[in-house]
C-alpha positions as CSV (number, residue, x, y, z in Angstrom):
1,X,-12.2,43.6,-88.6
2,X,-15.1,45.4,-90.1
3,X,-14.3,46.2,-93.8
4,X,-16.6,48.8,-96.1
5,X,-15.6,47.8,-100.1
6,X,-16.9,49.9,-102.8
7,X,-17.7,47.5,-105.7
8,X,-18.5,48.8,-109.0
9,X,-20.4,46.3,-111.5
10,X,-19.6,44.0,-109.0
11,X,-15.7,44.8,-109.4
12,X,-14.0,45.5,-106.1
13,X,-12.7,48.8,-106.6
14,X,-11.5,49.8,-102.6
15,X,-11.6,48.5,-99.4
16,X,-11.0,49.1,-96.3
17,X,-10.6,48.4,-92.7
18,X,-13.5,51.7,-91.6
19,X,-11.8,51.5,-87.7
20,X,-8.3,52.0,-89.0
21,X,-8.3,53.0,-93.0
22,X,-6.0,50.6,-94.1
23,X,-6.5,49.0,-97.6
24,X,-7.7,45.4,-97.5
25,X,-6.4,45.1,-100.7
26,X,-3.0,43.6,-102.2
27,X,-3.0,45.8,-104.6
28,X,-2.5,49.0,-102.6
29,X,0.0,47.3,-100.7
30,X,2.3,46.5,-104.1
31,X,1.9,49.8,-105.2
32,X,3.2,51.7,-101.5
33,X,6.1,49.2,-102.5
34,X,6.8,50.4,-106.1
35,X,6.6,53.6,-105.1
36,X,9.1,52.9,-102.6
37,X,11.2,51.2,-105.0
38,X,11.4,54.7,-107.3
39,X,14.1,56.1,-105.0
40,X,14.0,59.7,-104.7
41,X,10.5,60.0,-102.3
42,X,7.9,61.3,-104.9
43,X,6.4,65.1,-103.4
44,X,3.8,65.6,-106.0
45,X,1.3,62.7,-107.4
46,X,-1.5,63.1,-110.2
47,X,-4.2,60.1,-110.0
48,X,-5.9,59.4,-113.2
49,X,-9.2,57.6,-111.1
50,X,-10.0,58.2,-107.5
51,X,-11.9,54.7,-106.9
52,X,-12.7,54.8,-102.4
53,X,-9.8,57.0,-102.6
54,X,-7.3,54.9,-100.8
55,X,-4.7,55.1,-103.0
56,X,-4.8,59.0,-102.2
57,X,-4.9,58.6,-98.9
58,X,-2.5,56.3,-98.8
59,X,0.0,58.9,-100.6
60,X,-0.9,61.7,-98.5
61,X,-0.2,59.8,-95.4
62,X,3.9,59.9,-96.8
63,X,3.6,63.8,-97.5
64,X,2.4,63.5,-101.3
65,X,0.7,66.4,-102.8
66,X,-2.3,64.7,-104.4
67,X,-4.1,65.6,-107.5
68,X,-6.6,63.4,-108.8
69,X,-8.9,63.0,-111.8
70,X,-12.1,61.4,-111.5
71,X,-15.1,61.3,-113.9
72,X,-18.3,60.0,-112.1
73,X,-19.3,63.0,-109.2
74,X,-21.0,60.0,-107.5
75,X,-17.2,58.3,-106.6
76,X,-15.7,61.6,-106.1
77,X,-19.0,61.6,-102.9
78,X,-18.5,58.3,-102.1
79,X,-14.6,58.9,-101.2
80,X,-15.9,61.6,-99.1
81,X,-18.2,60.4,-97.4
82,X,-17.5,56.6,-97.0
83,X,-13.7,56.3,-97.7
84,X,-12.6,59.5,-95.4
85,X,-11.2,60.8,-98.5
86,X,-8.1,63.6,-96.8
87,X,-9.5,66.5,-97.6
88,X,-6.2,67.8,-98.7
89,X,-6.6,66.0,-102.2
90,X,-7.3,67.9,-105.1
91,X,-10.4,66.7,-107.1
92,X,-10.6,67.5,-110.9
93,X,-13.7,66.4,-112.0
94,X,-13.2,65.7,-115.7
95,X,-12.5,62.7,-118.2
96,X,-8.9,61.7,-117.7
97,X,-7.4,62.6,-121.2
98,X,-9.0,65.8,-121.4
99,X,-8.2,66.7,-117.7
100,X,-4.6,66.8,-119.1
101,X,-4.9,69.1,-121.1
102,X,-6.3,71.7,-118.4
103,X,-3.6,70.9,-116.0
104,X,-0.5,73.6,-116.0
105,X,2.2,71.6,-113.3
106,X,4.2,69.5,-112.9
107,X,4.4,65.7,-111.3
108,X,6.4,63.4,-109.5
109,X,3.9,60.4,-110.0
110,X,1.6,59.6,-112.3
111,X,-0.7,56.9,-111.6
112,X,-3.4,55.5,-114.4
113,X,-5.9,53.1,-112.3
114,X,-8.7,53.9,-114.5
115,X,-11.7,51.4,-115.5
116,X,-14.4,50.9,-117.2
117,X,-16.2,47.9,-115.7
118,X,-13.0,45.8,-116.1
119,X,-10.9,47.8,-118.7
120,X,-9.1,50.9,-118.6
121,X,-10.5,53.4,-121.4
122,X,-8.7,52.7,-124.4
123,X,-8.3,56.6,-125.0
124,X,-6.2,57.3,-121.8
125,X,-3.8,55.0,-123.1
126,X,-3.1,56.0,-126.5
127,X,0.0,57.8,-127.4
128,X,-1.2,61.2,-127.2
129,X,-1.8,61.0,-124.1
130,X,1.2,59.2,-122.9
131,X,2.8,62.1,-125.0
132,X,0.5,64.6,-122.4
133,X,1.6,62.8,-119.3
134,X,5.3,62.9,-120.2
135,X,5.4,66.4,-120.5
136,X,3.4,66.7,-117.5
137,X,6.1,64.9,-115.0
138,X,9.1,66.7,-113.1
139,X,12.7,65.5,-114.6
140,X,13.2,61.7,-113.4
141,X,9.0,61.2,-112.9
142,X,7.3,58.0,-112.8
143,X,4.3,57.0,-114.7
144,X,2.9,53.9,-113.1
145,X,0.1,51.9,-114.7
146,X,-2.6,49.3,-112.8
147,X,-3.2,46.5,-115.7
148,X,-3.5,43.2,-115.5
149,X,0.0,42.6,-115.0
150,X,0.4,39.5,-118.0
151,X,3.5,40.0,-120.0
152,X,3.8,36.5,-121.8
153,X,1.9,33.7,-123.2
154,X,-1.6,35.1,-125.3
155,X,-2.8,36.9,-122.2
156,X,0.0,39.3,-123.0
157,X,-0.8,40.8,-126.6
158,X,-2.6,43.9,-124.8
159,X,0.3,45.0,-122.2
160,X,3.4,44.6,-125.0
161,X,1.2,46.7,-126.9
162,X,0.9,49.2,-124.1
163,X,5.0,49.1,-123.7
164,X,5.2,49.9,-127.1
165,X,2.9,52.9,-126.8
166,X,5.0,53.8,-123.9
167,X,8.4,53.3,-125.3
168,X,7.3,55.8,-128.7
169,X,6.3,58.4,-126.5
């Protein structure tokens, strides 16, 4: 299969078979599943990071109303043009936290998968903006979160700090 990938300081960010424009990541995969695993089929999804766009896609494809924030114009083109972004997803063009704060409806789905090289931006994940998000999702909304999943042992220290933030907001 012939793949495009769209590294970014050498980070995989997307990929994707280009004949058929299915991910070639796990990652996308696990999260089709968790969505599926929320119940009641989410109508309405705000991306916090675009990436190649699959993720979108991927939600459009099950009828999702896509809204997604992404900071560098130079993704947002490279979506377009190399990841057959759908054309049906809304781009907001804006840093994360303060793209919230613009945005007047209401969510499903909440996705963070931002990075900066290899760490989402500490500012996105601070309890005012969890505070922003939560009043931004529809009764019974999800907020879902791509970390490095550790939740025990040292590598954990920086997700149970994340659940707190979660659980006081």
């Amino acid at each position: 299969d012939t793949c495009r990938t769209l590294f970014i300081n050498n980070v995989t960010q997307s990929s994707v078979n280009i004949k058929t424009g299915e991910s070639r990541l796990e990652y996308t995969a696990l999260q089709q599943k968790n969505i599926a695993l929320i119940g009641n089929s989410p109508k309405t999804a705000l991306l916090l990071g675009l990436g190649g766009g699959v993720l979108a896609n991927d939600l459009c494809k099950e009828n999702i109303k896509v809204t997604a924030i992404e900071l560098d114009t130079r993704i947002i083109s490279m979506a377009k043009k190399y990841f057959n972004l759908n054309p049906s997803v809304e781009i907001i063009h804006d840093d994360a936290r303060h793209a919230l704060y613009k945005i007047n409806k209401k969510f499903d789905l909440v996705m963070i998968d931002l990075f900066h090289a290899e760490i989402t931006p500490s500012h996105v994940l601070s309890l005012e903006s969890f505070e922003k998000i939560k009043s931004l999702l529809n009764e019974n909304g999800v907020i879902a979160i791509n970390s490095y999943g550790y939740l025990s042992d040292k590598s954990a220290y920086g997700n149970l700090i994340l659940l707190n933030t979660l659980k006081k907001a």
